[in-house]
N, C-alpha and C positions, 0 to 999 in steps of 0.2 A: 382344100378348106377344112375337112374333115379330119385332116391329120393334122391340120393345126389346133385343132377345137382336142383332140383326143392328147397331143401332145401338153400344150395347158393345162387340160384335165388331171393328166397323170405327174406334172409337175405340182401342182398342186395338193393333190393327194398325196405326194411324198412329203413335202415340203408339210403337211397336216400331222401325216405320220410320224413325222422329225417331232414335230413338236410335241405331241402328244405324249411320244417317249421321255423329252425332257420336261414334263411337266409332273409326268406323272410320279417319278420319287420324291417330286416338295409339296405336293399334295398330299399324298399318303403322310410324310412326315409332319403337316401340318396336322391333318386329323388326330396322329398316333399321340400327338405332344398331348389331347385333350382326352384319350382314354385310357384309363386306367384299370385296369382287369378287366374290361371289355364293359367299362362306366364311363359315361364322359365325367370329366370331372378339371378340375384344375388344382387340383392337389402338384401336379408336377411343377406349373409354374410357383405355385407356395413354397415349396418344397426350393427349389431354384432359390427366387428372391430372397427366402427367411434363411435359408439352412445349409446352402451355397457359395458362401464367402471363395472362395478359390475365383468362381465364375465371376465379380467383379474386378477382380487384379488381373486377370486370364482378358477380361474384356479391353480396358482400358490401356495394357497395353499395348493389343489388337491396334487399336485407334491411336496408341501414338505413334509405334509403328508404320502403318498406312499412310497415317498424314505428312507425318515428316518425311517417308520415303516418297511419297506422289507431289510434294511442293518442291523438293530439293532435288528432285530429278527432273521436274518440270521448269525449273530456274538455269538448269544445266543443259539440258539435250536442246532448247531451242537455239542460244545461240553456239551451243556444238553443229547443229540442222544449220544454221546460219551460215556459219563458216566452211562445212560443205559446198554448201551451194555459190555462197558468192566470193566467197573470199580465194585468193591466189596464193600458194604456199607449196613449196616442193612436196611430193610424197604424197600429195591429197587422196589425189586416187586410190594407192596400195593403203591407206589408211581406212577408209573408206570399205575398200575390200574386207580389211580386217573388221572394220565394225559387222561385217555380214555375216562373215563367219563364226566372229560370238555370237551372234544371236542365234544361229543356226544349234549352237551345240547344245545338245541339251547337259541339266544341270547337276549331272551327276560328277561332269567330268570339272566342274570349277571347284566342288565341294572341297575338297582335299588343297589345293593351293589355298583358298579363302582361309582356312582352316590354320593353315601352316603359318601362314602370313597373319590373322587374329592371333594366335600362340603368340611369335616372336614381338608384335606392338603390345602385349600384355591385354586384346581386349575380352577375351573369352569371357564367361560370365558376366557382359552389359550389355546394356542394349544398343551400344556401337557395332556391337560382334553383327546384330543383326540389322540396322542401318546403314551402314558406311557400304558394303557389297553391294547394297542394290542400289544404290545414287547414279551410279553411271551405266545407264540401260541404253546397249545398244540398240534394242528394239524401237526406241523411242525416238532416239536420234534418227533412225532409218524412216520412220514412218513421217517422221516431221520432216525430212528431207524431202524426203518421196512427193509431200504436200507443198512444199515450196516451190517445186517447180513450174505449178500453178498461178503463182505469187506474179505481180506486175510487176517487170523488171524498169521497166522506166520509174515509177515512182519510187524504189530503191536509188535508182543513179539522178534522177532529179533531189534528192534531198541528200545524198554526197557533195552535192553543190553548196546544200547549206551550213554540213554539220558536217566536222569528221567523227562525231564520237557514233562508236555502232550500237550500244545502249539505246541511245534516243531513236537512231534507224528501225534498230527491231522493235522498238515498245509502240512507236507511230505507226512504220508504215508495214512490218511483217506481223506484228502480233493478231492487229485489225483481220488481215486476210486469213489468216491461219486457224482462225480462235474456235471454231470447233472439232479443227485436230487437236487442237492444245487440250479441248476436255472431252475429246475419244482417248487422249492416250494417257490423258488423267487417270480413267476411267480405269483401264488396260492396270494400267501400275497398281494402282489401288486394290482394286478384285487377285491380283498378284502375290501382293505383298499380305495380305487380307487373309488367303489362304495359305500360309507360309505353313510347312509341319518340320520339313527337313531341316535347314536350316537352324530353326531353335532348338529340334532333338539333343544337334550335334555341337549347338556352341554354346547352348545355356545349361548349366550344371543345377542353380539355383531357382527355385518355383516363384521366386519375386519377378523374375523378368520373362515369364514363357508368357505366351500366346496364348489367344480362345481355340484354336485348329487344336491345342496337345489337349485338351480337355475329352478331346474324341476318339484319339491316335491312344489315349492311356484313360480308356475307359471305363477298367475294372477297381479305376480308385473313385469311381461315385457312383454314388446312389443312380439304378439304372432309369429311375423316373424321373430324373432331373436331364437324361441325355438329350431326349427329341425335342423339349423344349427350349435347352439349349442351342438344339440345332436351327431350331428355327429363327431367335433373335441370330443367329449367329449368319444368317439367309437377310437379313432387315437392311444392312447398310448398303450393300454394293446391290441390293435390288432397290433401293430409294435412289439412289445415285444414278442405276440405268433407269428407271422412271422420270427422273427431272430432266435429264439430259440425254433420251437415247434420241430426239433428233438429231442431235450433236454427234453422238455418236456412227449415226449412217451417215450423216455428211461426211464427217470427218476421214471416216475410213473408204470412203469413194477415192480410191490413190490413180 
């Protein structure tokens, strides 16, 4: 009984400890955005708002970004998750396979084909260069697989009986059971895409189409009191987002 009560304990103490560490750089960064020589002051956010123009184009296109990359992948991996799971088609498996394996690799080694292949379709410099590569997230596909399994199979083959279109099957009777892995992996894509630096370093030439992450990565072209309050709106979306929906988010990712 005593090593259960200590074992707890000491799980939870880490588990305090974890968090403590992550909490503690947007903390400090929250306070740093509001002093200024060792003044509280909001000169930085004035300074940001009034004197900052780059930080609205850098924002906005953050957020088109995000959005269009988290709805157009979320439109695509569910009935790719779909046809995984229930559909019949030579090669599923070994394709399958392969979806594991992208996701596994990390993203140094796609850089260079992406790159090669943006060249040759002319889209380098738009913001296709940095939407079109991330629409097709294996990650996503895998985890919403993973979740369907879950899924009532009868109530899939009882509406086979009514309908052959698979449109209406998933939007009925899969989307229903599914719907807060659909906004954990919203979530996932979003916070993803959201922190993008690589990517636009290497495909955008032009300051019209870069991101809020290069504002930080190329920091000696602003004013240093406009950084941490920067940083901190730059902290606002994808923590509103875990805030409205991190139930969703632990259900979801219960695989």
């Amino acid at each position: 009984m005593r090593k259960r009560k200590w074992g707890a304990f000491l799980l939870f103490a880490g588990l305090l400890l974890a968090g403590i560490v992550f909490l503690v750089p947007v903390v400090l960064t929250v306070i740093g955005s509001f002093l200024i020589e060792r003044n509280v002051s909001v000169a930085g956010y004035r300074e940001l708002f009034l004197n900052c123009f780059p930080f609205y184009r850098m924002f906005w296109n953050s957020v088109l970004y995000a959005v269009s990359v988290t709805v157009v992948s979320i439109l695509i991996s569910v009935p790719a998750a779909y046809a995984f799971k229930f559909a019949s088609f030579p090669g599923k498996r070994v394709l399958y396979v392969l979806y594991m394996v992208l996701m596994m690799m990390p993203l140094q080694v796609m850089l260079l084909p992406n790159y090669i292949g943006l060249r040759d379709l002319k889209l380098l410099n738009t913001p296709y260069a940095i939407i079109l590569p991330l629409l097709f997230s294996p990650l996503s596909v895998v985890i919403l697989h993973q979740y369907m399994r879950e899924c009532d199979v009868q109530v899939v083959e009882a509406a086979r009986l009514e309908t052959n279109s698979c449109i209406k099957i998933i939007w009925h009777c899969i989307v229903p059971q599914i719907r807060v892995c659909i906004f954990a992996v919203a979530l996932l894509v979003f916070a993803e895409t959201w922190n993008l630096v690589e990517q636009p370093l290497l495909y955008l030439d032009e300051d019209k189409w870069r991101n809020l992450s290069l504002l930080f990565s190329e920091a000696e072209r602003y004013e240093a009191e406009v950084l941490l309050p920067a940083a901190v709106l730059f902290m606002v979306p994808v923590l509103l987002w875990y805030l409205l929906f991190h139930d969703e988010l632990k259900k979801g990712l219960k695989l």
